[in-house]
C-alpha positions in Angstrom: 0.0 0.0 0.0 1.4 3.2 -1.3 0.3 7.2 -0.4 -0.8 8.4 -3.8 -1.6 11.8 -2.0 -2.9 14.2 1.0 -5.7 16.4 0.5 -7.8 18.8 2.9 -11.3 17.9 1.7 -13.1 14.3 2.0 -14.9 15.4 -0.9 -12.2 15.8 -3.1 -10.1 12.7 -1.9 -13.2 10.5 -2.5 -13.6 12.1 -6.1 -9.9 11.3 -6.6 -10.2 7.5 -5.3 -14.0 6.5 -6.9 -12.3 8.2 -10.3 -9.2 5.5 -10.0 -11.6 2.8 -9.3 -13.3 3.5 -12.6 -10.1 3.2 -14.4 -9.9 -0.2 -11.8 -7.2 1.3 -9.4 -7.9 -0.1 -5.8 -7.7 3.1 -3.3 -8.8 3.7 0.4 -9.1 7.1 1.7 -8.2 7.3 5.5 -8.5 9.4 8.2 -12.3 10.8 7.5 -13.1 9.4 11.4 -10.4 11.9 12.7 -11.1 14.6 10.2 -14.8 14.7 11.0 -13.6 15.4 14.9 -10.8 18.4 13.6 -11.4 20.2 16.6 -10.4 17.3 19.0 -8.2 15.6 16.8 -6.1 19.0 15.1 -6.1 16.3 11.7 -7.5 18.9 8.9 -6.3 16.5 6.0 -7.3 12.9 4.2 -5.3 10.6 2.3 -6.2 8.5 -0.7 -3.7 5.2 -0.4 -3.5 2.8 -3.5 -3.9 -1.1 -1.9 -2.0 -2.6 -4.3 1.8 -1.7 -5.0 2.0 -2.5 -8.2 -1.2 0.1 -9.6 1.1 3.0 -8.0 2.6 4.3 -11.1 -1.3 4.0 -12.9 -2.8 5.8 -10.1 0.2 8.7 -10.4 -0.3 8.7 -14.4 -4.1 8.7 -14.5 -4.0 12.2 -11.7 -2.2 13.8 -14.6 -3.2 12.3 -17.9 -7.2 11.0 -17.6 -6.7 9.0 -21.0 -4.1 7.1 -19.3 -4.3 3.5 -19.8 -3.6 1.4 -16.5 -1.3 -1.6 -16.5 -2.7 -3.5 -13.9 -6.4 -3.0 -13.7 -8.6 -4.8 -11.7 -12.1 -5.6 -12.6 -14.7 -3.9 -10.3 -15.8 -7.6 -9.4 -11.9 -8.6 -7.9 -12.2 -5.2 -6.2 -15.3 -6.2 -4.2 -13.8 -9.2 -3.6 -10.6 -7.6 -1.6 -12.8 -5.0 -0.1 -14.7 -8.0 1.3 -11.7 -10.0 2.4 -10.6 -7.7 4.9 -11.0 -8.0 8.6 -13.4 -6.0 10.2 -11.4 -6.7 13.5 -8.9 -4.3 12.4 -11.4 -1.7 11.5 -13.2 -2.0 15.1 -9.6 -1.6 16.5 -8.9 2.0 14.5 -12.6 3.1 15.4 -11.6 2.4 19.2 -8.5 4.0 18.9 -10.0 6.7 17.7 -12.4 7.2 20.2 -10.2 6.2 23.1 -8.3 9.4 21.9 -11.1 11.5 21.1 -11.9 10.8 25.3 -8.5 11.4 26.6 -8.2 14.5 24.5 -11.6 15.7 26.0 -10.5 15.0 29.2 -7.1 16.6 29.1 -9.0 19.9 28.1 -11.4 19.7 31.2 -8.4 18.9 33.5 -6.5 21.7 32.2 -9.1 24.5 32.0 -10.6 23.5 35.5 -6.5 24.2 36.9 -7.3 27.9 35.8 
């Protein structure tokens, strides 16, 4: 997995990765959780992330050339299928993380302005 870029609006990272996936580039976009919560978190930017290595160089062609042709394109049905394969253990473990650290955050803040 490979950063293919950071950008400061979901919108616009979500445009970027569903355009890839029409040319059959597999992306993620992470950190919408903590951007949604920019005020307890301080995150103000996304990133779109190509899953597989070898689509790096497509996914960096096709942001500056549309009418580029990818290599290694997946079809959208292999796509679905890797989507699917993936543990939703670890996805419970980054939403608790997340809100673990959203609480101590909140926390800190209270402790801190009640010492005033």
């Amino acid at each position: 997995m490979k950063l293919l870029g950071t950008y400061t609006s979901v919108i616009d990272a979500n445009h970027v990765a569903n355009t890839l996936r029409e040319k059959g580039i597999l992306c993620r976009v992470s950190d919408i959780n903590t951007y949604n919560y920019w005020a307890i978190t301080g995150v103000t930017d996304v990133r779109v992330w190509v899953i597989l290595d070898a689509q790096w160089e497509d996914a960096q062609a096709l942001l500056t050339d549309s009418s580029h042709i990818p290599e290694h394109p997946l079809p959208l049905e292999d796509m679905a299928l890797l989507e699917d394969s993936q543990p939703l253990h670890f996805q419970r473990i980054i939403y608790a993380s997340g809100g673990l650290l959203a609480v101590i955050v909140l926390v800190l803040f209270f402790l801190f302005s009640q010492s005033r």
